[in-house]
N, C-alpha and C positions, 0 to 999 in steps of 0.2 A: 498617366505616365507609366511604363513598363516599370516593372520588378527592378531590374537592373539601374537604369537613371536613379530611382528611389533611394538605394543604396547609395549608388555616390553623393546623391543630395546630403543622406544623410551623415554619409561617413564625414563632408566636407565642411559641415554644419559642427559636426563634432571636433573637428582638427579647429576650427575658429576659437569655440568656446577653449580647446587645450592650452593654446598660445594665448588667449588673454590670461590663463592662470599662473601658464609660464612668466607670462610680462610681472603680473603681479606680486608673485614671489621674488624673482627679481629687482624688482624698487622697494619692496623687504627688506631685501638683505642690503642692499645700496645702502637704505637708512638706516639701519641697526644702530648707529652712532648719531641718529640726530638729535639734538636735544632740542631744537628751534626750530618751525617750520616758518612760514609767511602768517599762516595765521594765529601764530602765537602757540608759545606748548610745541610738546617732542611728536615726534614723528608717529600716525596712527597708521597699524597694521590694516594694510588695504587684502580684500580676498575677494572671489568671484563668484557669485551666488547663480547656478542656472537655473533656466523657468524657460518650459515649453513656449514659444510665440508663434502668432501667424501672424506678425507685421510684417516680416522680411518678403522678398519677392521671393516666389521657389525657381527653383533651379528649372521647374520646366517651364514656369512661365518667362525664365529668358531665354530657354533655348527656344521658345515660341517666337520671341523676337527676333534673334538671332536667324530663324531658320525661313529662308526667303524661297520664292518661287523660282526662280531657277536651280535648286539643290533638287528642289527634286522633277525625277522621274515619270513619277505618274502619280496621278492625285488619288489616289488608294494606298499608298506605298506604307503611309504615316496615318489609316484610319481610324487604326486602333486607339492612337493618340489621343484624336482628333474630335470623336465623335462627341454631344454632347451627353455627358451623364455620366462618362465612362472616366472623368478627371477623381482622381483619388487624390487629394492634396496629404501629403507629407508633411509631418510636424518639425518644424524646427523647434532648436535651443538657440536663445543668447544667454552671454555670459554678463551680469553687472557687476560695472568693478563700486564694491562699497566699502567706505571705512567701518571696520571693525568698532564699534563702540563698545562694545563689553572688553574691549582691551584695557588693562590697566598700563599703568606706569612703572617703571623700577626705578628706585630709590637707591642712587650712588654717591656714596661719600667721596667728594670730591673737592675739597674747600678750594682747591684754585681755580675753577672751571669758570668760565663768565658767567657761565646760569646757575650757579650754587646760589641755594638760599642763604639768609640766614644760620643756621646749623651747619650748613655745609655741604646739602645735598643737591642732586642736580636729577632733575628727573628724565628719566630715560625712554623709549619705549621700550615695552614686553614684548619683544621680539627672538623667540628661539631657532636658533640658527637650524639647528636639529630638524625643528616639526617644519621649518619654510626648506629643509631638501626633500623632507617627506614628501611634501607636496609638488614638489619641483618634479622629484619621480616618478612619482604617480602619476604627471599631466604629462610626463614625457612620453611612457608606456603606453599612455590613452594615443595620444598624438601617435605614435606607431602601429599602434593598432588600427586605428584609423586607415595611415598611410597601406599598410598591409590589406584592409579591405578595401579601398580605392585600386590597389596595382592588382588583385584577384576580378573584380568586377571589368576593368582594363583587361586583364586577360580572356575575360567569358568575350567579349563584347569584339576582341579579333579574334577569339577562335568561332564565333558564330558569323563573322563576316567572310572564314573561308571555308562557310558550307555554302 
């Protein structure tokens, strides 16, 4: 796959894993006030761990599907592509969304609450509002940055179509 496809594979590989971090921060903050989930106990802080994979299909092996025999021209057009040996496969990221276990609990005094113990505490999750915009920002950033190399690549890719 050419220089240029590579890049957007990768840029758009990178926009995926952004938005799952977005997502995840997101149902963060949602729950910042849960004390109860379904499976019992307050709400654990979810985040997104990426790790290199080559399970995903790449983006040129769909546009290999994608790309049928009437698109093209002449059967040289695409050999560079094509030829066998000359495939460089490009690394993807995915993102896993995992609960946080090293999160602890906050301990609020709240003797009227329906999940107050005892003493009168009701356990909370450790969720700082603060470090989940940190991170909201930072995946936003990435996510544009991405976008900005995706529309530059978009740009090489018609200004070489009007040489």
């Amino acid at each position: 796959m050419s220089g240029i496809f590579r890049a957007l594979e990768i840029s758009s590989s990178g926009m995926t894993v952004q938005r799952q971090k977005m997502d995840a921060v997101s149902e963060n903050i949602a729950n910042v006030d849960t004390s109860r989930t379904e499976k019992g106990g307050p709400y654990q802080r979810r985040r997104i761990v990426v790790s290199e994979t080559t399970e995903r299909p790449s983006f040129s092996s769909a546009m290999k599907r994608a790309h049928g025999k009437l698109a093209r021209t002449h059967s040289k057009h695409i050999e560079g592509m094509t030829r066998p040996g000359n495939r460089q496969e490009t690394p993807q990221v995915e993102g896993k969304n995992i609960v946080d276990g090293a999160s602890s609990f906050k301990l609020i005094f709240d003797p009227s609450h329906p999940e107050a113990n005892e003493e009168g505490y009701v356990q909370m999750p450790d969720i700082e509002i603060i470090n989940e915009m940190v991170d909201m920002i930072s995946a936003n950033r990435a996510y544009e940055a991405n976008i900005a190399a995706i529309s530059t690549a978009k740009r090489m890719i018609n200004e070489a179509m009007e040489i």
